[in-house]
C-alpha positions in Angstrom: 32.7 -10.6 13.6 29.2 -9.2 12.8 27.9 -11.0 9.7 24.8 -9.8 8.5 21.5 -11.9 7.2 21.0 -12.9 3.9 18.6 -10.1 2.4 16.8 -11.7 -1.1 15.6 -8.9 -3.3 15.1 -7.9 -6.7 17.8 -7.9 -9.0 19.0 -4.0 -9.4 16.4 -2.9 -6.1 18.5 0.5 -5.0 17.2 0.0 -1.2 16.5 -2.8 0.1 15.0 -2.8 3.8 13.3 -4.9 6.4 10.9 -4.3 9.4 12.3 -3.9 12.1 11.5 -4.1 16.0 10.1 -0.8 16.9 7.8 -1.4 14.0 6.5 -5.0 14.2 3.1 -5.4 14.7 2.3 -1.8 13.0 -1.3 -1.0 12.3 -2.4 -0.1 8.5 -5.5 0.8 7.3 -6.3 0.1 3.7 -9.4 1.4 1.8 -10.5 0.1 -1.8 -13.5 0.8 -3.8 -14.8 -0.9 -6.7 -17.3 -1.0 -8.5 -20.0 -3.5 -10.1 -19.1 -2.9 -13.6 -15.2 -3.5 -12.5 -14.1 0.2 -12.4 -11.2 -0.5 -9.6 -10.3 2.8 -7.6 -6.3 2.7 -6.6 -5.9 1.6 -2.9 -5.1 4.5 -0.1 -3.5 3.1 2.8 -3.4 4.8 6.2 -0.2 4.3 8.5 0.5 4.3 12.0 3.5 6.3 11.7 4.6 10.3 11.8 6.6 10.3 8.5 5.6 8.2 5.0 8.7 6.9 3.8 8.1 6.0 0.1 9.9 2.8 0.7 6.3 1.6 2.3 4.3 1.9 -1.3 7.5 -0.3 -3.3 5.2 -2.9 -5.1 1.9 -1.1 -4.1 -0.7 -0.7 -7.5 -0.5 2.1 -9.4 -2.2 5.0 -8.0 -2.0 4.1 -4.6 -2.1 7.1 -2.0 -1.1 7.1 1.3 -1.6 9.0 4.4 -0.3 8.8 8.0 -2.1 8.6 11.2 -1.0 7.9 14.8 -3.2 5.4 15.3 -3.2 4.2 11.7 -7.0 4.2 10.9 -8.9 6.8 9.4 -10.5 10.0 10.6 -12.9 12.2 8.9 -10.1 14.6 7.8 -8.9 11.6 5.8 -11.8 10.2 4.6 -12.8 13.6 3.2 -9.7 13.4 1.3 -10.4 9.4 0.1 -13.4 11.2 -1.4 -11.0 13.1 -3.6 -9.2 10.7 -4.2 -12.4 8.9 -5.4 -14.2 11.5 -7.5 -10.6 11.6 -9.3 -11.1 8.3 -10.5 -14.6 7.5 -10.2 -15.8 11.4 -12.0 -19.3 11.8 -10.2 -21.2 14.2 -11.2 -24.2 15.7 -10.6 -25.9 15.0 -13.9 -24.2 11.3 -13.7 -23.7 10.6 -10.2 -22.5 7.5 -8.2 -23.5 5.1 -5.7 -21.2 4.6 -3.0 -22.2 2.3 -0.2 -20.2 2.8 2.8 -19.8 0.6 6.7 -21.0 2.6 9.6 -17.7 4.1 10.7 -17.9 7.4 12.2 -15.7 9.1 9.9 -18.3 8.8 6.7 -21.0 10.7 9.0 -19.8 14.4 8.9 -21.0 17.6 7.4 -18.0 18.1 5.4 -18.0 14.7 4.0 -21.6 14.6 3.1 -21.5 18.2 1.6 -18.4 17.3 -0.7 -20.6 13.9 -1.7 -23.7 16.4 -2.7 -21.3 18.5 -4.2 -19.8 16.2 -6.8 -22.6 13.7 -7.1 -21.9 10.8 -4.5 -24.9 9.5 -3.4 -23.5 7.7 -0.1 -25.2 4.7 1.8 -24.3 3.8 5.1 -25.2 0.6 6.4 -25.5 -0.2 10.0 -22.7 -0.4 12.0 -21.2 -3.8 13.0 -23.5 -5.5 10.2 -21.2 -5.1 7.1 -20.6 -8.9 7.3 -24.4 -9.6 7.2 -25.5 -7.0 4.6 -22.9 -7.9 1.6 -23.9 -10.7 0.2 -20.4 -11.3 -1.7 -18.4 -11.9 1.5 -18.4 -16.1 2.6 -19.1 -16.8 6.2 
């Protein structure tokens, strides 16, 4: 006779699920933003999967987007749309605009991303790549 595990959930959860084998070790990507004076932008996370179950975002903040990649890391299609997701929250403009200091991935280095920025008041920094953990001062070695 087949007796399942014990499964501990939320009283009244609908669906309750686990991981299971063809999806251990899966790689997510998560991308916040915040800023000095504590204005928190909601979370988008970036899968390594073809379909976004909504499942995956049960307990996630408010706000949270999500996208899917196969590799689960971002692209520059993606982080074009972060930037909207950003501006939505953040509200640039051009007579107020924003800082936004950035690591040296590849993706925050195209034409489209930087004309969006110009076009809704991001002024975007990129630091060097690989240095992120020696330029921000707030992270403990």
């Amino acid at each position: 006779m087949h007796r399942p595990p014990k499964v501990i959930a939320k009283r009244g959860q609908k669906q309750v699920s686990k991981v299971v084998s063809g999806e251990k070790g899966q790689t997510v990507t998560a991308i916040c933003a915040f800023s000095a004076s504590c204005i928190y932008i909601p979370p988008t996370l970036v899968f390594k999967r073809k379909r976004m179950p909504a499942t995956l975002l049960t307990g996630s903040p408010p706000g949270t987007v999500s996208y899917t990649t196969e590799n689960g890391w971002i692209n520059s299609e993606l982080f074009v749309m972060w930037l909207q997701h950003f501006v939505k929250h953040a509200r640039p403009s051009k007579d107020e605009p924003v800082i936004l200091i950035l690591d040296g991935h590849g993706s925050h280095k195209t034409l489209a991303a930087i004309d969006f920025a110009r076009d809704h008041g991001i002024i975007m920094i990129s630091l060097q790549p690989h240095t992120t953990h020696l330029t921000l001062p707030f992270l403990v070695h």
